[in-house]
C-alpha positions in Angstrom: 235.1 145.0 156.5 234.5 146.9 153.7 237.0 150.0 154.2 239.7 147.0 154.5 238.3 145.5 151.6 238.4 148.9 149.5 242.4 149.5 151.4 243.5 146.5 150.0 242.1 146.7 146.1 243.3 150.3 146.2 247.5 150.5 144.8 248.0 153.9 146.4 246.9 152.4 150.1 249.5 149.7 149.6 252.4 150.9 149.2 253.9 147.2 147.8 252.0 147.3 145.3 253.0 150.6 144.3 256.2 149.7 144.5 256.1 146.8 141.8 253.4 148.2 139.3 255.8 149.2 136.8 258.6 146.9 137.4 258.2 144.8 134.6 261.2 144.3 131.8 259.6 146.7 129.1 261.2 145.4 125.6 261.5 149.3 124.3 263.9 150.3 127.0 267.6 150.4 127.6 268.8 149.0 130.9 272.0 148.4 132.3 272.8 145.3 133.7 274.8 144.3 136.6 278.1 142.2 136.2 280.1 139.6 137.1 279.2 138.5 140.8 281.3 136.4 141.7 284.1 137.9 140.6 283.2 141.1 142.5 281.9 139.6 145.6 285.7 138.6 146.6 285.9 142.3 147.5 283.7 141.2 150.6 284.0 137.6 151.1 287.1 136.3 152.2 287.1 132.9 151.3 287.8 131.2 148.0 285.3 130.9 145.2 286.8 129.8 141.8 287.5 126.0 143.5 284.5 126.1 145.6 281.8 123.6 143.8 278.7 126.0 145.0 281.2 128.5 143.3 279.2 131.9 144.6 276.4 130.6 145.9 278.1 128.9 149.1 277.9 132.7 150.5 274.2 133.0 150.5 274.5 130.5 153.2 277.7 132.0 154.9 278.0 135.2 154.3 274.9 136.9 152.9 275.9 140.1 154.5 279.1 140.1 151.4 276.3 139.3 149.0 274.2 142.2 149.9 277.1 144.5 149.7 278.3 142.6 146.5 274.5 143.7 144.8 274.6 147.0 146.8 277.6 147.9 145.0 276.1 147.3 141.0 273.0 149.3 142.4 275.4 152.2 143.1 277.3 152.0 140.0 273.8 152.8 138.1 273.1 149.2 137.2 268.8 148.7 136.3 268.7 145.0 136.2 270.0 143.9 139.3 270.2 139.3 138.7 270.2 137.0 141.9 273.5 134.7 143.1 271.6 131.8 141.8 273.8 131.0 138.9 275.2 127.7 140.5 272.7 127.1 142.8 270.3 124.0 142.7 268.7 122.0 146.0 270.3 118.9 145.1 273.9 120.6 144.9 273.4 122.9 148.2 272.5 119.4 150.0 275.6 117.9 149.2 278.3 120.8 149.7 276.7 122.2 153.4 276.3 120.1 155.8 274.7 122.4 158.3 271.3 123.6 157.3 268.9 123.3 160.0 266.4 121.4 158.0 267.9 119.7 155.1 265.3 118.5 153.7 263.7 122.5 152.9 266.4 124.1 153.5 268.5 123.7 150.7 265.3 125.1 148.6 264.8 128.4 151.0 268.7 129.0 150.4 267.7 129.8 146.6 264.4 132.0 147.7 266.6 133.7 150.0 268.7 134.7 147.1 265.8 136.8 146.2 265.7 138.7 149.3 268.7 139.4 149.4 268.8 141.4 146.3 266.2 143.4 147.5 267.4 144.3 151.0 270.4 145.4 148.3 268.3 147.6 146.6 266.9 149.4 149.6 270.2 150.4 151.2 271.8 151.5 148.3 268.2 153.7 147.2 266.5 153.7 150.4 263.5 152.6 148.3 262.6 149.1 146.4 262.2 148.3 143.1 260.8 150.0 140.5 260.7 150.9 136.8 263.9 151.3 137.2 265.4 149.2 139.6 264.5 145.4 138.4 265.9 142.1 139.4 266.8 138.7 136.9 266.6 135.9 139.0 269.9 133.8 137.6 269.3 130.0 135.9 272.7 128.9 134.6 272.8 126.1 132.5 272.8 122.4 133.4 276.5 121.9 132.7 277.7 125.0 136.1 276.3 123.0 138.6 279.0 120.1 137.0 281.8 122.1 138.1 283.7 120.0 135.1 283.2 123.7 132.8 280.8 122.2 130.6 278.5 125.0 130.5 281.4 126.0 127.5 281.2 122.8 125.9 277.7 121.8 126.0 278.8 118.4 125.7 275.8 117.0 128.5 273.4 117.7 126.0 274.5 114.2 124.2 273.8 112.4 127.7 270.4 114.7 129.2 267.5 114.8 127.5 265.4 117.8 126.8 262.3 116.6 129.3 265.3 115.7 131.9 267.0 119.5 131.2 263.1 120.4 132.1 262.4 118.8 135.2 266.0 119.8 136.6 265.6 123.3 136.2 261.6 123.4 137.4 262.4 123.8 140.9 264.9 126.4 140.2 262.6 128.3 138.4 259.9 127.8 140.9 261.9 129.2 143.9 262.6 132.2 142.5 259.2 132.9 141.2 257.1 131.4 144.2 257.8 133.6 147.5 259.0 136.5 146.3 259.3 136.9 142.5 262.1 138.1 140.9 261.0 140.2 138.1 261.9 138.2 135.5 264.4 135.0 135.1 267.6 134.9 133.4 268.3 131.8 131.9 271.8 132.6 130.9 275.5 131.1 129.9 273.1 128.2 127.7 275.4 126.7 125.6 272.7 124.9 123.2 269.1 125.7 122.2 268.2 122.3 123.7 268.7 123.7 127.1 266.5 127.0 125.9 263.5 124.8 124.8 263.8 123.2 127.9 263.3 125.8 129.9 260.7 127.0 127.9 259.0 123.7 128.2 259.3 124.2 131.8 257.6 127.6 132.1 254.8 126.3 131.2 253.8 125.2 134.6 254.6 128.8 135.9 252.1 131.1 135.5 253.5 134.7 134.4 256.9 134.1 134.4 258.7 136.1 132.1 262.4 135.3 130.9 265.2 136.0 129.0 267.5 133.2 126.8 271.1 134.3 126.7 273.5 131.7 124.6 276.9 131.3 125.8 279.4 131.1 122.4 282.1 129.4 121.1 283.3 132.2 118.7 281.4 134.8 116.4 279.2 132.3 115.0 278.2 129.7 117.1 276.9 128.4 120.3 279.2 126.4 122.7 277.6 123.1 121.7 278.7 124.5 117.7 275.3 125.5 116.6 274.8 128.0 114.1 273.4 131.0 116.5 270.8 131.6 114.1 269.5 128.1 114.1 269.3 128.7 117.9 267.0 131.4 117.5 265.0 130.1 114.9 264.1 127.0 117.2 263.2 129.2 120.3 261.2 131.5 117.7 259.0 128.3 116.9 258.4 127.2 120.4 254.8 127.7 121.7 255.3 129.6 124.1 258.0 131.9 122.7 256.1 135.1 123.6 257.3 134.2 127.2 260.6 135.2 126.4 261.0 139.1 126.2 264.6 139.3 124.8 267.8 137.1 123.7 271.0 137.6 123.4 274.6 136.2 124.8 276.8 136.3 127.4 279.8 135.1 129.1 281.2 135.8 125.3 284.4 137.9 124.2 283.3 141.2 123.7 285.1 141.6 120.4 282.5 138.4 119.1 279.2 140.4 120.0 278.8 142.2 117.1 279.3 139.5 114.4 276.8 137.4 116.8 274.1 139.9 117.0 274.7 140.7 113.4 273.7 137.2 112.3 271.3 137.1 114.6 269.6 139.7 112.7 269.4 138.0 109.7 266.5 136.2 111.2 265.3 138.3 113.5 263.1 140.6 111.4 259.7 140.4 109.4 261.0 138.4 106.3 262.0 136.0 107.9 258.8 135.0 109.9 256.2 135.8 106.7 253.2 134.1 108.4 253.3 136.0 111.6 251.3 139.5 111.1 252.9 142.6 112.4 256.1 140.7 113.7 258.1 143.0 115.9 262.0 142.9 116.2 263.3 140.9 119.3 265.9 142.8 121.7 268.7 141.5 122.3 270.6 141.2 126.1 274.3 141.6 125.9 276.9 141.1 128.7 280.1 139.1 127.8 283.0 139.0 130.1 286.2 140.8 130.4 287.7 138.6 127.0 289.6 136.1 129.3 289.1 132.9 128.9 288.1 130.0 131.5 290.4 127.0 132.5 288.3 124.7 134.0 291.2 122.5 134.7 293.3 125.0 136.7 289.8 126.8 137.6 291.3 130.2 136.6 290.9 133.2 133.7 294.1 133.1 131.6 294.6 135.6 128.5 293.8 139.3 128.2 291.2 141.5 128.8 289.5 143.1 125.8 288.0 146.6 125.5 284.1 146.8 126.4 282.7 150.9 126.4 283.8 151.5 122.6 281.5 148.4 121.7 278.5 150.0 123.6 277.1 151.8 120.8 277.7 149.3 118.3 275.7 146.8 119.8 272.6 149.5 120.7 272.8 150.5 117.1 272.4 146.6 116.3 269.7 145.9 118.7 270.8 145.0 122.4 268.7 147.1 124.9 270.3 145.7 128.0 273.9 145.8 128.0 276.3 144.7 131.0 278.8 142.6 132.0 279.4 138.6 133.2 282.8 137.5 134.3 285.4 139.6 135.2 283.1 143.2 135.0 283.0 144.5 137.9 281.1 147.6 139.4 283.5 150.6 138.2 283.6 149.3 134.7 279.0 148.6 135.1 279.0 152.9 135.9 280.9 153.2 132.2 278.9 151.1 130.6 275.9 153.2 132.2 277.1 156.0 131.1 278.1 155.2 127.2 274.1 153.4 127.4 272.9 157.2 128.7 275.3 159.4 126.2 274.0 157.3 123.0 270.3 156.5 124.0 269.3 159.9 121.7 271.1 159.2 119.0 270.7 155.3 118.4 266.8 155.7 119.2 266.7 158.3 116.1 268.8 155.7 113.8 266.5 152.9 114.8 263.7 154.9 114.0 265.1 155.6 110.7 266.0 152.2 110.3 262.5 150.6 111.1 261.1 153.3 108.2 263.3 152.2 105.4 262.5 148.5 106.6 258.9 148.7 107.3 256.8 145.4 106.0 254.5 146.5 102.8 250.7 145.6 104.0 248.3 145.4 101.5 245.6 147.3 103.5 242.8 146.5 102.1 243.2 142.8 102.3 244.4 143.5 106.1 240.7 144.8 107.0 238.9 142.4 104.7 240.3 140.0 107.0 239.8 141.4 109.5 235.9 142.0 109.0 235.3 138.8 108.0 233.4 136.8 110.8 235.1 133.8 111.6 233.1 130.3 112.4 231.4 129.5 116.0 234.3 126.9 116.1 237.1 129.0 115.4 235.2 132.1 117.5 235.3 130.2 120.6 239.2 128.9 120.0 239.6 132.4 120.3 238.2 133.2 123.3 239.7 130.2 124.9 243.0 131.8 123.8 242.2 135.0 125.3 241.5 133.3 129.1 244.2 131.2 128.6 246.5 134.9 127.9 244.5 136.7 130.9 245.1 133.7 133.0 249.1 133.1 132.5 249.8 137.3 133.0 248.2 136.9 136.4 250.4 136.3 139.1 248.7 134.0 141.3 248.3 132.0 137.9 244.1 132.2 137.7 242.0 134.3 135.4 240.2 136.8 137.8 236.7 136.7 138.0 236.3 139.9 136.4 238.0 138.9 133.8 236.3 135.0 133.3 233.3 137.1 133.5 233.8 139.4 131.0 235.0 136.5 128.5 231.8 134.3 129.2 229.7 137.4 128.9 231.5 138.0 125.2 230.9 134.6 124.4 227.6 134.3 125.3 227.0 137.5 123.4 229.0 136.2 120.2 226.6 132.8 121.0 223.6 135.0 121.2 224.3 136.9 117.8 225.3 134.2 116.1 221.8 132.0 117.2 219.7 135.0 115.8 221.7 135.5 112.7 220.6 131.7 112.0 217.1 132.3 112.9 217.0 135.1 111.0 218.2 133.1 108.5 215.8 130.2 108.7 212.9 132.5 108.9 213.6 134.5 105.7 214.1 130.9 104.1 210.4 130.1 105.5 209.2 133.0 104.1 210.6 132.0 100.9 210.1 128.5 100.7 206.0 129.5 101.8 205.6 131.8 99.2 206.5 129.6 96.6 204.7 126.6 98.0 201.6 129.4 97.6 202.8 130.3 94.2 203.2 126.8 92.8 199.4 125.7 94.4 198.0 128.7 92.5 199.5 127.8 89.9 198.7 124.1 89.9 194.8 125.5 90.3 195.4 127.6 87.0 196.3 124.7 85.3 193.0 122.5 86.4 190.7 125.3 85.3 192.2 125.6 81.9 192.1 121.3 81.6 188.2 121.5 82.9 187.5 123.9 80.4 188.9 122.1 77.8 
């Protein structure tokens, strides 16, 4: 028992866990995303998808075998960030539009785990191996307004009719399949057309454990979201949500690519230390980027109508401005995913050295001395143990099966009880000195008092 024990704690006897300790979205990397899938799955599926109301998703349940090659194919192109054919897909919708799962009332929410898997199974024909550091998957949460099929998701206009605690419980179990059976790597809450939408998938992370996400706004033009809010007020909002850590980058998508730049460019202005004086050491959030081919959408004809606009000669631009994951939505398909790789790979060099320069000339004055006088001062019992709680709260929500090990709860309790411990002698060391005190002038005033007798007797 205790060989199997010491098998299954140890990563390199286990080879699944080998094969996911580093695949985690690291914020100081560049990635290439994957693009548009339902545009490029019609290369495999032969049935229509722009006037189907599951748009995409219909083929997890009839076709998965196009979807796999439809994933297979980004994988090939060089693509890091492989995101799930999820974008559409919701229990209640699936139940409506297929009629022959074999248990409807579970199977509508398998079809969206499934998703998952099949992203995977993706990854190992096309690399013979899983993921890894390199190889990571976005489990896809479109907005609210998709799933309408009325192209709303461009308007935003359902955020005058749904509430934000409505927007949450829709998108819970959503969330929750992709993250409960197998979990993608991190979610993708994408195509968002207000920050109502973003908080409320924020709000609903909360009950997930872990779970890791990026926000990506969908925009009307260069300097506004599809609901018409400035894209800077957007991020200020999701910056002042609790629980903002959770989100490890933002950015847009579904946008023209010749709006990008102004949009990341504003979104600068209030994305850096100035802006955000209170919060010590505040660090720069990266931006995802992956806008469609520049058409636009008719949601009344349910077909792209203009022209496509030019995506590689933007690359660079948008690295130099922030975005570390760059790839495409509507439209992109897998040839034009290998370019993008490759203009990410030719400028990675270069942009890292600019960045570098640029962080130097912009680095945050700290007046030092105040920093560690801070620092060393000992805070109260009070806000000692808020602390603590903070830090098994942080331990607990980066574990996967959403529990502080015991290690860990140990190791807290012990530093608490050792904080208790030093603070309870500090007092009686305290209290005893003040005895000491207090006695020896007790003695010094009765010697005195005796003094004073004497002299009267005499007298």
């Amino acid at each position: 028992m205790d060989e199997e024990i010491a098998r299954f704690l140890d990563p390199y006897e286990r080879h699944e866990i080998e094969e996911y300790a580093d695949a985690t979205f690291q914020p100081d990397k560049f990635y290439c995303l994957d693009g548009g899938f339902a545009s490029s799955l019609q290369q495999f599926y032969d049935k229509d998808v722009d006037n189907d109301p599951l748009w995409s998703c219909r083929a997890l349940k009839s076709d998965p075998e196009a979807v796999i090659k439809t994933h297979a194919a980004f994988v090939e192109a060089g693509a890091n960030i492989i995101t799930t054919n999820s974008y559409q897909g919701h229990h209640e919708l699936f139940r409506k539009h297929i009629q022959d799962f074999a248990d409807p009332i579970f199977g509508p929410h398998l079809l969206l785990e499934q998703s998952v898997d099949l992203v995977d199974e993706a990854i190992i024909r096309a690399t013979n191996c899983g993921r890894n550091a390199d190889r990571l998957v976005a489990g896809s949460v479109g907005p609210y307004g998709a799933c309408q099929g009325d192209g709303s998701e461009y308007t935003g206009s359902y955020i005058k009719t749904m509430t934000r605690d409505k927007l949450c419980e829709w998108h819970k179990d959503r969330i929750k399949r992709l993250t409960f059976n197998n979990p993608v790597t991190i979610i993708a809450a994408e195509t968002l057309p207000s920050f109502v939408e973003a908080l409320a998938i924020l709000d609903a992370l909360k009950d997930f454990k872990g779970v890791r996400c990026w926000i990506s706004f969908q925009c009307r033009d260069e300097a506004t979201t599809a609901y018409g809010e400035p894209i800077e007020e957007a991020f200020r909002e999701l910056a002042s949500h609790p629980d903002f850590l959770k989100v490890k980058a933002v950015g847009v998508n579904c946008v023209k690519p010749n709006e990008v730049s102004s949009l990341l460019t504003k979104l600068n202005s209030v994305n850096n230390w100035r802006q955000w004086p209170k919060t010590e050491f505040y660090r720069k959030v990266p931006y995802v980027v992956y806008p469609n081919g520049g058409e636009d959408w008719d949601a009344v004809k349910k077909c792209w109508i203009g022209n496509n606009q030019d995506i590689i000669s933007h690359v660079k631009e948008w690295m130099i401005l922030g975005a570390n994951a760059i790839g495409g939505c509507c439209r992109v398909g897998p040839r034009l995913v290998k370019e993008i790789k490759e203009e990410i790979i030719k400028n990675t060099f270069e942009v890292q050295k600019i960045r570098l320069e640029q962080s130097r000339k912009d680095r945050r004055p700290i007046d030092q001395w105040s920093y560690y006088e801070k620092k060393l001062k000992k805070p109260s019992y009070d806000e000692q143990k808020k602390r603590n709680a903070a830090t098994k709260e942080f331990f607990r929500d980066g574990c996967e099966d959403g529990d502080a090990s015991a290690l860990v709860t140990a190791q807290i309790e012990a530093m608490m009880a050792q904080e208790n411990k030093d603070i309870y002698e500090a007092i009686k060391k305290i209290e005893f000195r003040e005895k000491i005190i207090n006695d020896h002038n007790k003695e010094e005033d009765l010697n005195n008092d005796q003094e004073i007798d004497v002299d009267d007797i005499g007298n």
